[in-house]
TINU-345129 format. One line per 8 residues: number of its first residue (from 1); their letters; for each residue x, z, y of C-alpha. Coordinates in Angstrom, 2 decimals, always signed. Example, Ala and Ser with C-alpha at 12.3 -4.5 7.8 and 13.67 -1.06 7.14 Angstrom:
2
1) AS) +12.30:+7.80:-4.50 | +13.67:+7.14:-1.06
This chain:
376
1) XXXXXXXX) +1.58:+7.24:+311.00 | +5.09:+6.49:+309.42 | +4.01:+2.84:+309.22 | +3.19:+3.07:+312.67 | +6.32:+4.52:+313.71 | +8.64:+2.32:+311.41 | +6.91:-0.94:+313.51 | +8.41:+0.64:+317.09
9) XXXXXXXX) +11.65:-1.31:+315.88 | +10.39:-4.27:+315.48 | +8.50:-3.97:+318.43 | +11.46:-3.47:+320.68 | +13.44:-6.06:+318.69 | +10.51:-8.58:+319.65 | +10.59:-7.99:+323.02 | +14.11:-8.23:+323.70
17) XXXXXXXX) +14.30:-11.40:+321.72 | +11.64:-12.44:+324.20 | +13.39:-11.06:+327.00 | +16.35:-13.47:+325.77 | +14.01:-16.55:+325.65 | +13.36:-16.49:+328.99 | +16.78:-15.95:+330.21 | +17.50:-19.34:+328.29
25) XXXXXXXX) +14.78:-21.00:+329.57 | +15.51:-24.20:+331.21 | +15.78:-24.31:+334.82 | +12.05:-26.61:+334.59 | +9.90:-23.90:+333.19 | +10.94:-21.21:+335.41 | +8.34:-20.81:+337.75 | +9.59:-21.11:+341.87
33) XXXXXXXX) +6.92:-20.32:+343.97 | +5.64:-22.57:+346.88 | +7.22:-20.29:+349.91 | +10.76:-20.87:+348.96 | +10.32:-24.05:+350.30 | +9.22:-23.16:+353.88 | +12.60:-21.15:+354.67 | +16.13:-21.04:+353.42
41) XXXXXXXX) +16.41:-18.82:+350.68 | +18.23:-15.57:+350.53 | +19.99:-13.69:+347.81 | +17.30:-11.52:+347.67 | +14.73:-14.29:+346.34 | +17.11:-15.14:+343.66 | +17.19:-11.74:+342.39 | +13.54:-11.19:+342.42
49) XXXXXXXX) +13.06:-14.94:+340.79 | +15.77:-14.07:+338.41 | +14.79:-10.17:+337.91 | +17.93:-8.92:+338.30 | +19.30:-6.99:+340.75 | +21.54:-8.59:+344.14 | +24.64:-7.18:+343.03 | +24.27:-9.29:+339.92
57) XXXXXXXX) +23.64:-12.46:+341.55 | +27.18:-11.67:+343.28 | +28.44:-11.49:+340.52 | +27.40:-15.02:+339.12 | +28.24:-16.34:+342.47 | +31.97:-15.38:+342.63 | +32.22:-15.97:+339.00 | +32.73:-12.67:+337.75
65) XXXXXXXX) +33.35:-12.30:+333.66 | +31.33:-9.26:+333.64 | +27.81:-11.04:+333.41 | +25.83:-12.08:+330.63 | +25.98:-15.87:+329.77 | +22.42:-15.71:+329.28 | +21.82:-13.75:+332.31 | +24.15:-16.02:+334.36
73) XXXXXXXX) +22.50:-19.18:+332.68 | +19.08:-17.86:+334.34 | +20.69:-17.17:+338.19 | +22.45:-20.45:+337.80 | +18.72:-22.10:+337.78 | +17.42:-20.48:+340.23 | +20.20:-21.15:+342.45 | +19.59:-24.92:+341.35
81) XXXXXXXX) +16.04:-25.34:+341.87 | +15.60:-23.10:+345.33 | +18.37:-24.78:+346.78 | +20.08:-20.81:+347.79 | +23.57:-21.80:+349.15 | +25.45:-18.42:+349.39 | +27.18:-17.67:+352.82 | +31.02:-17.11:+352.83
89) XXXXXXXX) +30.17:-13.63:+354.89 | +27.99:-12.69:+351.62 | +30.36:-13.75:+349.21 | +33.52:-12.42:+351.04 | +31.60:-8.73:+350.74 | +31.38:-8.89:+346.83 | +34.99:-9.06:+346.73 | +36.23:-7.66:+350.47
97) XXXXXXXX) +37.29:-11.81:+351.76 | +35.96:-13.90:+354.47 | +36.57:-17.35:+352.55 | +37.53:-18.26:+356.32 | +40.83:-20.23:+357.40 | +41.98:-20.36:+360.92 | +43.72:-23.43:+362.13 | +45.94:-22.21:+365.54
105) XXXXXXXX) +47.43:-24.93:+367.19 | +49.38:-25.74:+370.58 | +49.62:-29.37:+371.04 | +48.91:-31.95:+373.46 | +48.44:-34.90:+370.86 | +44.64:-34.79:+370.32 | +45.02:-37.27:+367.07 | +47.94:-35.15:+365.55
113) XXXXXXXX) +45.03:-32.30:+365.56 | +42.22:-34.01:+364.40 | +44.26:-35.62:+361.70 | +45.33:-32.00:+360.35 | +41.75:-30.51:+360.84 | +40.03:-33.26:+358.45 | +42.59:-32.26:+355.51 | +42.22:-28.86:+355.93
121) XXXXXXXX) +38.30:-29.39:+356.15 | +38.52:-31.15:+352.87 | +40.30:-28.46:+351.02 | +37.76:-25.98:+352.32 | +34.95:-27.79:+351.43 | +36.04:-28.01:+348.25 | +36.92:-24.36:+347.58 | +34.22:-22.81:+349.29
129) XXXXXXXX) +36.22:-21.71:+352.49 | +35.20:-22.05:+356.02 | +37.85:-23.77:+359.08 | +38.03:-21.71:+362.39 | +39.79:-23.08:+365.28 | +41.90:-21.57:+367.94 | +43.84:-23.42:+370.54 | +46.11:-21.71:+372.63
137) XXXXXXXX) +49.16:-21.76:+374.78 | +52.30:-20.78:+373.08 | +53.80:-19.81:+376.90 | +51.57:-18.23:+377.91 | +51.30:-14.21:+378.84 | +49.50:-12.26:+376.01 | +49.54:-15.25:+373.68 | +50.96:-12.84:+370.38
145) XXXXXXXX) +47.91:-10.62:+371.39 | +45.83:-13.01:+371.63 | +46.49:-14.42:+368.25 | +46.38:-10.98:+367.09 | +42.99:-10.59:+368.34 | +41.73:-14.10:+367.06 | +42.95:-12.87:+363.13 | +41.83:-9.68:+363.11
153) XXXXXXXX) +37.97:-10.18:+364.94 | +37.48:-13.39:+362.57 | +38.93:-11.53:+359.27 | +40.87:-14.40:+358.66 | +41.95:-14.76:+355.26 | +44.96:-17.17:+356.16 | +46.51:-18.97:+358.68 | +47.42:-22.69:+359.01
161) XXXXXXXX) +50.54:-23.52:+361.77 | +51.35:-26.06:+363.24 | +54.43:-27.13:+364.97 | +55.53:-25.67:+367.61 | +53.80:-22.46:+367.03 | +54.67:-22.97:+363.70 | +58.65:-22.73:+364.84 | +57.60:-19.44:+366.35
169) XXXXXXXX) +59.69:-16.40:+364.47 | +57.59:-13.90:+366.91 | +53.96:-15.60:+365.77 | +55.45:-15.40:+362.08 | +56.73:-11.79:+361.77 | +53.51:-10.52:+363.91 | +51.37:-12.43:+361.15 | +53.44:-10.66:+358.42
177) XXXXXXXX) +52.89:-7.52:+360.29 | +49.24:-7.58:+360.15 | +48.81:-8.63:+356.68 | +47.54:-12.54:+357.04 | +48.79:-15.11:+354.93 | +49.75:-18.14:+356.49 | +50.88:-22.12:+355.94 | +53.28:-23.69:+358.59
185) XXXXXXXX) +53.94:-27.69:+358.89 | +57.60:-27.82:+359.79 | +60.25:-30.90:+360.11 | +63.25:-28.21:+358.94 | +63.25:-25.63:+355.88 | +63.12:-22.32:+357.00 | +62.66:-18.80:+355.16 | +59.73:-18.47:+352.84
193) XXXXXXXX) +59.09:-21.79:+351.17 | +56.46:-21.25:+349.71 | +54.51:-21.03:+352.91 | +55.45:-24.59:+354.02 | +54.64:-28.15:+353.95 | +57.93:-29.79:+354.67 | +58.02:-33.22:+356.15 | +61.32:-34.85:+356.29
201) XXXXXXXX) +61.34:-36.64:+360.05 | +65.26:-36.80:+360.23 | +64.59:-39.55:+357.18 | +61.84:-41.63:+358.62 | +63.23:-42.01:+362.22 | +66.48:-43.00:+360.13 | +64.69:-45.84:+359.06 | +63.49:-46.51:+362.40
209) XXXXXXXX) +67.33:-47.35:+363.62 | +68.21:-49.13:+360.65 | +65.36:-51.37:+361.26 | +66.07:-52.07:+364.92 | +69.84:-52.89:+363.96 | +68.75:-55.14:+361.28 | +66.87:-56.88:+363.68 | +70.15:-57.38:+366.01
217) XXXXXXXX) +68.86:-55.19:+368.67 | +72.08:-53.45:+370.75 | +70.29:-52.94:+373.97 | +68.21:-49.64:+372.35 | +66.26:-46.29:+374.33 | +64.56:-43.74:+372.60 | +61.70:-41.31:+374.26 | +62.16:-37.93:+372.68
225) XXXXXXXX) +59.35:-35.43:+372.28 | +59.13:-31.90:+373.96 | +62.96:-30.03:+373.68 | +60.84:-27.14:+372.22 | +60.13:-29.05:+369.12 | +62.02:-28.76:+365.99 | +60.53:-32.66:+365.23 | +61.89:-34.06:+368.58
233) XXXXXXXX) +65.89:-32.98:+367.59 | +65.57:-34.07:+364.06 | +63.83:-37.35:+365.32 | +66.52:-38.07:+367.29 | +69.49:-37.16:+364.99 | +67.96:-38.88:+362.62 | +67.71:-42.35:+365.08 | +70.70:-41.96:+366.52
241) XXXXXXXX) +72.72:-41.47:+363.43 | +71.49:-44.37:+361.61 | +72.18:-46.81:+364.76 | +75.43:-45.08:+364.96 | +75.99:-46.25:+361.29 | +75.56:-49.55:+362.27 | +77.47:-49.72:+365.23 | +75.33:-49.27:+368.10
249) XXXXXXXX) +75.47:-46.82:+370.97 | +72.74:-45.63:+373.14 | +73.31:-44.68:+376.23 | +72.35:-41.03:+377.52 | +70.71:-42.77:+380.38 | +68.33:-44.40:+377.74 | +67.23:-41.47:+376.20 | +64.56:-39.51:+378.03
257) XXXXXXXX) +62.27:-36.96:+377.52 | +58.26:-37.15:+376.82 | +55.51:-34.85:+376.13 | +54.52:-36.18:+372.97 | +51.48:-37.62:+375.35 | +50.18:-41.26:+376.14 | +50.79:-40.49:+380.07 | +54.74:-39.50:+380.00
265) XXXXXXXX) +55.57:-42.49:+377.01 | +53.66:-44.91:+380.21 | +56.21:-42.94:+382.66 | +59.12:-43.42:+380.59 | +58.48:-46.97:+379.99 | +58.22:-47.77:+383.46 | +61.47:-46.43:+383.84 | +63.20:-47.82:+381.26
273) XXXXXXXX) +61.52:-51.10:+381.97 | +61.83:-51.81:+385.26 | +65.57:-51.92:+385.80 | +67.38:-55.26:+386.03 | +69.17:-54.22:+382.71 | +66.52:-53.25:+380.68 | +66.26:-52.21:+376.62 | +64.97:-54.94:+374.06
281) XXXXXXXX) +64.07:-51.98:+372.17 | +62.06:-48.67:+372.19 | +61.25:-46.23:+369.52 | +58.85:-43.56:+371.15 | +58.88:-40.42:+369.11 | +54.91:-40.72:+368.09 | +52.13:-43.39:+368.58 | +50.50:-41.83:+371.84
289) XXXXXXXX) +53.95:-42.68:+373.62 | +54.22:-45.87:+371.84 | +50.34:-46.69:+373.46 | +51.99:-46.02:+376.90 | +54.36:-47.95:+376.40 | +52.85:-50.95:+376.04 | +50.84:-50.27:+378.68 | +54.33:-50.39:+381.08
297) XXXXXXXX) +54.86:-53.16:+379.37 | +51.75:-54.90:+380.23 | +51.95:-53.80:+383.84 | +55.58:-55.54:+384.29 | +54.92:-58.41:+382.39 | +56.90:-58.08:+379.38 | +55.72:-59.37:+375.86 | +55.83:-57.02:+373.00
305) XXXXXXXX) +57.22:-58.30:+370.28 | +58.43:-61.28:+372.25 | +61.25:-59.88:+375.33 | +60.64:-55.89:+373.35 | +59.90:-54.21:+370.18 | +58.30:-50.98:+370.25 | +58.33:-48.64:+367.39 | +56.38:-45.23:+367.21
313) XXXXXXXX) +56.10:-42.05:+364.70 | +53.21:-40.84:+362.91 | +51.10:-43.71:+361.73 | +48.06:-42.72:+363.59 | +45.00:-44.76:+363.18 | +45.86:-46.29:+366.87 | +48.85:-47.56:+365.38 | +46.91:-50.54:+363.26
321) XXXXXXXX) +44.69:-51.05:+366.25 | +46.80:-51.80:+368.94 | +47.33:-55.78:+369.40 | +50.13:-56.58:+368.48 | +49.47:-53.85:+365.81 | +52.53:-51.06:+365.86 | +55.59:-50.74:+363.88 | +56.00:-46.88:+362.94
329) XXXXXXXX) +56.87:-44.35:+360.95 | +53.68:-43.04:+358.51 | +53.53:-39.52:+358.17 | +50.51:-38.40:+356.20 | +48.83:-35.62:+358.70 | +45.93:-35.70:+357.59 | +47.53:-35.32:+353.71 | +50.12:-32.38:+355.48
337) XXXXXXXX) +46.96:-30.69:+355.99 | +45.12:-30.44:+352.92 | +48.12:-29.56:+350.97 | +48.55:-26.85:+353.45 | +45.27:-25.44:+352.75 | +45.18:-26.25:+349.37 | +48.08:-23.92:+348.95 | +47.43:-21.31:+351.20
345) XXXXXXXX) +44.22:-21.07:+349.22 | +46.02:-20.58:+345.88 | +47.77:-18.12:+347.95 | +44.81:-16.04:+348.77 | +43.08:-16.59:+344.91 | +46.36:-16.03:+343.33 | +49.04:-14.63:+345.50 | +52.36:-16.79:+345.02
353) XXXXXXXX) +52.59:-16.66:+341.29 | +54.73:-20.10:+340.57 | +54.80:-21.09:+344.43 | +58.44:-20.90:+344.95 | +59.33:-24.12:+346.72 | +57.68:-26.10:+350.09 | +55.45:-28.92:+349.89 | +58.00:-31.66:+350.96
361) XXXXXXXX) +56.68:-35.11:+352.53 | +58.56:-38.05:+353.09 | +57.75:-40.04:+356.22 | +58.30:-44.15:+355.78 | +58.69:-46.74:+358.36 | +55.73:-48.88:+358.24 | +56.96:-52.34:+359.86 | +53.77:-54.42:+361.81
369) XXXXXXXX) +53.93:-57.00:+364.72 | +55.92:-55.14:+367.11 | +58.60:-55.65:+365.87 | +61.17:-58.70:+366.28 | +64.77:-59.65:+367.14 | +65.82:-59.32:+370.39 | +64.94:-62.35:+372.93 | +67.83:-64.84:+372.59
């Protein structure tokens, strides 16, 4: 009997160790049954194939330190070899997050969007976060409660802004009020730098006037953006100063007013252009104005580079596509916008721990065949 006894040990010893074999079994001789090929798989069959319970396979999923390496070694190949990919909505419970980012936006320049939207897509893909959209119009009535609204029914874990909401103090200090982290692209410093990206446009349209002077061009007009954008008034310092520099003038009659928008930088070329006394230069304040533009230009004859340079601002992929292909200013959108996300992430993970200063960009003038001296 006391031999009998004295064995129970072992016995249990024996079985654990065998219980610890088969959690270090590779991923190959675990056996996955046919069905969890026929459906997606839930969190539910990797517990059962992995007998342990759901709340562990949380665990292993957001990385927790409290599980076993042998036990998280086992959910690991299971994961693997039935192909589970975990939902953010089932990940965001273990640990009270969404893994969603919201991308709010009020502007007419398709491109400038899509551009942000792909480097904020790349960041989430890489993390593990999700990318919900929300246009909406920063005049209109209701639009704080409708932003409101937007944040709290998605559980947003962060916000990314850009301009002009992302000028907005009221959109800001609601945002703070409700408790969601946010990112904001802006053209000026403003409080809280560690919640911008910082892209220096009084610098590249500075380049944009030096270049034009270089060139010997005196007879200058500029299309501004939208008065409502920080951009357009640092854009135009920015030009204006540099020409100034080198001794040139424009005259207020030359400078008008766009939308940012292929249709008004068309309107505002025809304008400009179809005087008797006419410009030999143009710098549109992005490349959808640029694009219209040349299309004035084409309508009243007038060769570009050849009787007028055009320059634009933003470096979209039109710009190398247009014939001749466009001088202007590259700002790296699509980079602005996964260094947004990429920090507002950290944010989230981490809170602002050594995130103290903005993301700064530099626009610089990228000079292609629209540009030239000005017809003799």
């Amino acid at each position: 009997m006391a031999d009998t006894d004295a064995e129970k040990p072992k016995a249990r010893r024996r079985k654990a160790l065998a219980g610890d074999a088969r959690l270090a079994a590779p991923p190959d001789a675990l056996a996955i049954p046919a069905w969890t090929l026929a459906r997606a798989p839930t969190i539910n069959d990797v517990a059962r194939l992995a007998k342990v319970s759901k709340k562990t396979v949380s665990r292993v999923i957001n990385q927790s330190p409290h599980v076993h390496d042998a036990t998280r070694a086992v959910v690991d190949a299971v994961v693997a070899r039935i192909g589970y990919v975990p939902s953010p909505q089932a990940r965001g419970l273990a640990i009270n997050r969404s893994f969603l980012l919201g991308l709010i936006y009020d502007n007419p320049n398709a491109q400038y969007i899509v551009n942000v939207q792909g480097g904020i897509l790349e960041a989430c893909h890489r993390e593990g976060f999700e990318l919900v959209v929300h246009p909406c119009r920063q005049v209109a009535p209701g639009f704080l409660a409708d932003v409101k609204t937007f944040v709290q029914r998605q559980n947003l874990d962060g916000v990314i802004l850009v301009p002009p909401l992302s000028e907005d103090a009221a959109l800001i200090a609601l945002l703070r009020t409700i408790g969601c982290r946010y990112m904001r692209l802006m053209s000026v410093p403003l409080d809280e730098p560690a919640a911008m990206v910082l892209h220096t446009d009084r610098a590249g349209a500075a380049e944009v006037g030096a270049h034009l002077a270089q060139l010997g061009h005196t007879k200058v007009a500029l299309i501004t953006g939208p008065q409502r954008y920080r951009s357009t008034h640092e854009r135009r310092e920015g030009f204006l100063g540099a020409l100034a520099e080198h001794g040139v003038t424009v005259p207020e009659s030359w400078i008008v007013e766009g939308l940012y928008t292929f249709e008004t930088g068309e309107r505002r070329g025809m304008e400009l252009l179809s005087g008797p006394d006419r410009p030999t230069a143009i710098f549109a304040s992005n490349d959808e104005m640029a694009a219209g533009v040349y299309k004035a230009a084409y309508r009243l004859g007038i060769g570009i580079p050849r009787d007028l340079t055009v320059v634009g601002f933003d470096d979209t992929p039109l710009a190398s596509r247009m014939c001749p292909a466009l001088s202007t200013v590259r700002l790296p959108i699509h980079d602005m916008g996964r260094l947004a996300a990429d920090r507002l992430i950290g944010r989230i993970n981490d809170g602002d721990v050594g995130r103290t200063q903005p993301i700064t960009v530099t626009p610089r003038l990228v000079v292609r065949e629209s540009s030239a001296a000005p017809p003799a």
